[in-house]
N, C-alpha and C positions, 0 to 999 in steps of 0.2 A: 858409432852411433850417429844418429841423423837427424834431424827438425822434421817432420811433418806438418805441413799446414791442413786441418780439414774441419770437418763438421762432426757432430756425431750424428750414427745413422739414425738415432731416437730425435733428434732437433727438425721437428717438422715448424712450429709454432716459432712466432717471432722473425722467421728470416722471409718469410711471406707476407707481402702483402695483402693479396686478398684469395679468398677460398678457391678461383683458380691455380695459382699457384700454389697455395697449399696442396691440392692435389695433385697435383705434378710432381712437387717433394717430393712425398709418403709413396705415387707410383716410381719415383725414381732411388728410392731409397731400401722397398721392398726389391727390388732389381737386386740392389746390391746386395740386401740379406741373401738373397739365390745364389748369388756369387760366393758370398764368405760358405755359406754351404758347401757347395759345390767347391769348392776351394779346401773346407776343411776335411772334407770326404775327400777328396784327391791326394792332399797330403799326408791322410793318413792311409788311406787305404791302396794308393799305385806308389807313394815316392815311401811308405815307413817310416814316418815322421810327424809327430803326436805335437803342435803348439796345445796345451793342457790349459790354458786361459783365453777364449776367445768370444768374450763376453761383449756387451754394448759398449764400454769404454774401452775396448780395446782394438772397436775398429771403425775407422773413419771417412765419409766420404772424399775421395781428394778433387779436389777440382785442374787440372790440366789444362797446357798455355791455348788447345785450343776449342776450349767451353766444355769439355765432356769432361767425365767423371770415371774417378775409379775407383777401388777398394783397398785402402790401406790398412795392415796390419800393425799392431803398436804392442810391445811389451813382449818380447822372449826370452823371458826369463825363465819358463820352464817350459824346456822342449824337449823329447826325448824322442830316440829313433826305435822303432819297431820291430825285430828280426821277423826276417823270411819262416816258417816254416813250413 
């Protein structure tokens, strides 16, 4: 198990300043919804492998040493694999 440092992708409010950066967030944050999509459709649909919880608090913006962001996932505790058929 691991420590992840992040944000949640619904914390638009409070970590802005002002309603530029608010909007920067929410477009930087919808991004990653695309991703966790795209990611969750990937894993289940080309690798067969079902995370069955991947709700708002279970995944996180992470921030990276060099200012970019990515998409962490948090809690596999039910995972199941898929068969071929």
């Amino acid at each position: 198990m691991e420590w992840i440092d992040g944000a949640k992708l619904t914390d638009v409010t409070g970590t802005a300043s002002n309603t530029g950066e608010e909007s920067s967030t929410v477009e930087e944050n919808l991004a990653l919804v695309k991703v966790a999509i795209d990611s969750t459709l990937s894993q289940l649909l080309v690798e067969g492998i079902l995370h069955a919880d991947p709700h708002a608090g279970n995944l996180l913006k992470v921030k990276l040493e060099d200012d970019s962001v990515t998409l962490g996932y948090l809690d596999f505790g039910i995972v199941s694999t898929i068969p071929e058929q």
